[in-house]
C-alpha positions as CSV (number, residue, x, y, z in Angstrom):
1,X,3.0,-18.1,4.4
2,X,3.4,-15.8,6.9
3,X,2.8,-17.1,10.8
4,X,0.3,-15.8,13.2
5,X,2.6,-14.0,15.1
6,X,4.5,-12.3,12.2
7,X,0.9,-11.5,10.6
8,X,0.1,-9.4,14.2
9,X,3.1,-7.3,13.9
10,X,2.3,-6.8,10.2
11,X,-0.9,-5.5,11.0
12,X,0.2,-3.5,13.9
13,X,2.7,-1.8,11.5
14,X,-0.5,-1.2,9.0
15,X,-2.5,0.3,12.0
16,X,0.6,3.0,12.8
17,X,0.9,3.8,9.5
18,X,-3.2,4.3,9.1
19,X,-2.7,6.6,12.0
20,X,-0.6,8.8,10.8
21,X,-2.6,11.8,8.9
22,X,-0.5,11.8,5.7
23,X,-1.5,8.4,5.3
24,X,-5.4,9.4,4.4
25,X,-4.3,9.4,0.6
26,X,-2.7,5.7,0.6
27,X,-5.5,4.4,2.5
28,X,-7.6,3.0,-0.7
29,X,-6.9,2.7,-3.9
30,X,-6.6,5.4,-6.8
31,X,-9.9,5.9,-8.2
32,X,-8.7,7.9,-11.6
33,X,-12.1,9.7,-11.4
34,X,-12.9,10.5,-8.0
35,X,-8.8,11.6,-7.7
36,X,-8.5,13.3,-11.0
37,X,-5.6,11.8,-12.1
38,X,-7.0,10.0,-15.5
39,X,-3.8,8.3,-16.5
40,X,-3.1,7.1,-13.4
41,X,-3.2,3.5,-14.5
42,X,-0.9,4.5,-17.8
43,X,2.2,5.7,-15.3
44,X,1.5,3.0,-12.8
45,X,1.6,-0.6,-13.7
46,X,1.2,-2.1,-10.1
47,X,-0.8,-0.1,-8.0
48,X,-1.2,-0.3,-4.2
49,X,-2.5,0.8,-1.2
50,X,-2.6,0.2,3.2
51,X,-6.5,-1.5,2.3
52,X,-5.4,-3.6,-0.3
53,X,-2.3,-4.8,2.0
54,X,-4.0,-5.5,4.7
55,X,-6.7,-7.6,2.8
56,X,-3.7,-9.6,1.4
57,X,-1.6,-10.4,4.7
58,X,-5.2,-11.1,6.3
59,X,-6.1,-13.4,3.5
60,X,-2.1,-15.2,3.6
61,X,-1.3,-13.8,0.0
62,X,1.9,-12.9,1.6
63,X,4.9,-16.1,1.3
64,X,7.2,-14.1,3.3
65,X,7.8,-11.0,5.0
66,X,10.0,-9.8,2.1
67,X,6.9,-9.8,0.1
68,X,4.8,-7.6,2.3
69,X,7.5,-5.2,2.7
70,X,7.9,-4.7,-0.8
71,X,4.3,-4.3,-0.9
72,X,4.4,-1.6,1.3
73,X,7.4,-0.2,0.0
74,X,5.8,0.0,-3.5
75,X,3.4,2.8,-2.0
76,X,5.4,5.2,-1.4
77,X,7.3,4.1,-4.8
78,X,4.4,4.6,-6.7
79,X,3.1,8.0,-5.1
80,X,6.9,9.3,-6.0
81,X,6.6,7.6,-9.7
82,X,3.5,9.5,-10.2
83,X,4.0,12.8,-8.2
84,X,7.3,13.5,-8.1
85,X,10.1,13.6,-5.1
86,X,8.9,16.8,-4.0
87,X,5.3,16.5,-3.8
């Protein structure tokens, strides 16, 4: 599990990345309807998003800091597995 004081720079890292105005799209998760991308969950097997991290790191799903970062990481993976590099 990850310790208290990891968990608060984790969340401050969340926080900048929330601020940022690109982020507005990876805030929640994909909603296939709402977003109009219907086979959303056919191109992406492990979905993610900044509301669904922070609810894991806040409720210590997280072993390690590895796995948080991946986490993260796999948002941006995803949005480029779906979109494209250039989008």
């Amino acid at each position: 599990m990850i310790n208290a004081d990891l968990k608060e720079k984790c969340l401050k890292i969340l926080d900048e990345l929330v601020s940022h105005p690109i982020s507005t799209v990876f805030q929640e998760p994909v909603d296939p309807v709402l977003d109009e991308v219907p086979d959303y969950f056919d191109v992406i097997k492990e979905p993610s998003d900044l509301s669904t991290v922070r609810e894991r790191l806040l409720s210590n799903k997280y072993s390690n800091l590895q796995e948080f970062k991946r986490e993260v990481n796999l948002i941006w993976e995803n949005a480029v597995t779906y979109n494209g590099k250039t989008s």
